[in-house]
N, C-alpha and C positions, 0 to 999 in steps of 0.2 A: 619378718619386717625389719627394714633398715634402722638404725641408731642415727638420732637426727645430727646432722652437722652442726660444728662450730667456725665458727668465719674467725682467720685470723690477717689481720690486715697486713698489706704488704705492702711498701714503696720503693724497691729495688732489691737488690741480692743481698740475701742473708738468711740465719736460720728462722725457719717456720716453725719445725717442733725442733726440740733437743730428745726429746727422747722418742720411743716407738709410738706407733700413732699410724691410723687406717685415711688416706686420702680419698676424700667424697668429694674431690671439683674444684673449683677455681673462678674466679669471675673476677679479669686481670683488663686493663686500660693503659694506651701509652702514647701518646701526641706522636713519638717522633717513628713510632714501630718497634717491633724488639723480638727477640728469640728467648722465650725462656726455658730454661730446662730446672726441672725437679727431680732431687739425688734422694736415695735411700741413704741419708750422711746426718748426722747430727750438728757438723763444723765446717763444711767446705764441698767445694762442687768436685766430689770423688764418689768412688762405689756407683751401685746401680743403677741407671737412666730410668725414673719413674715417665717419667713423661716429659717430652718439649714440646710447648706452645709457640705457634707463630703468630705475636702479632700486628695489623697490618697499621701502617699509620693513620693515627686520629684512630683507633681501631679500638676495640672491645671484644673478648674471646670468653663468653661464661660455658663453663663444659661439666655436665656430674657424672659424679659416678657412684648410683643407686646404691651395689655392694661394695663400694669401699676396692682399694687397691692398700694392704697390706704393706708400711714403711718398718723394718724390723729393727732399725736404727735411728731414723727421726727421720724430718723432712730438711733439706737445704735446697731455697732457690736460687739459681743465677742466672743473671741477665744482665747486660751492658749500660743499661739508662736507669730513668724514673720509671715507676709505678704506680698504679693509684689500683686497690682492688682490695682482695682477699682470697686464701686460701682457703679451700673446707675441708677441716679436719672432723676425725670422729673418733 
């Protein structure tokens, strides 16, 4: 059985976690549209491409992931605009 997520809110680029930490999903919002991409980075959009979200204007993208995807250095999101949402960590 899975380790239930925690929601960490987000409203633009910056760190999610600082340290390691299993990625269970997302559920991201953004009036004008946006690309977001999530780093295996504890400070900045470098190292490994966890995942990029596309989303569409006036849009809403919620996505899980049951087992977790493994951040071995933390989470950092970047994106160009605003956000209204949250990250699921576990």
């Amino acid at each position: 059985m899975s380790a239930q997520a925690t929601p960490v809110a987000v409203t633009g680029a910056g760190v999610v976690m600082a340290t390691p930490a299993t990625l269970r999903g997302w559920s991201l919002f953004s009036t004008p549209g946006d690309t977001v991409t999530l780093y295996d980075s504890p400070n900045g959009a470098t190292g490994t491409v966890l995942a990029t979200v596309v989303i569409p204007a006036a849009g809403a993208v919620t996505f899980a992931l049951p087992d977790g995807l493994r951040a071995a250095k933390g989470i950092y999101l970047q994106c160009s605009g605003a956000l209204a949402g949250s990250v699921w960590i576990g």
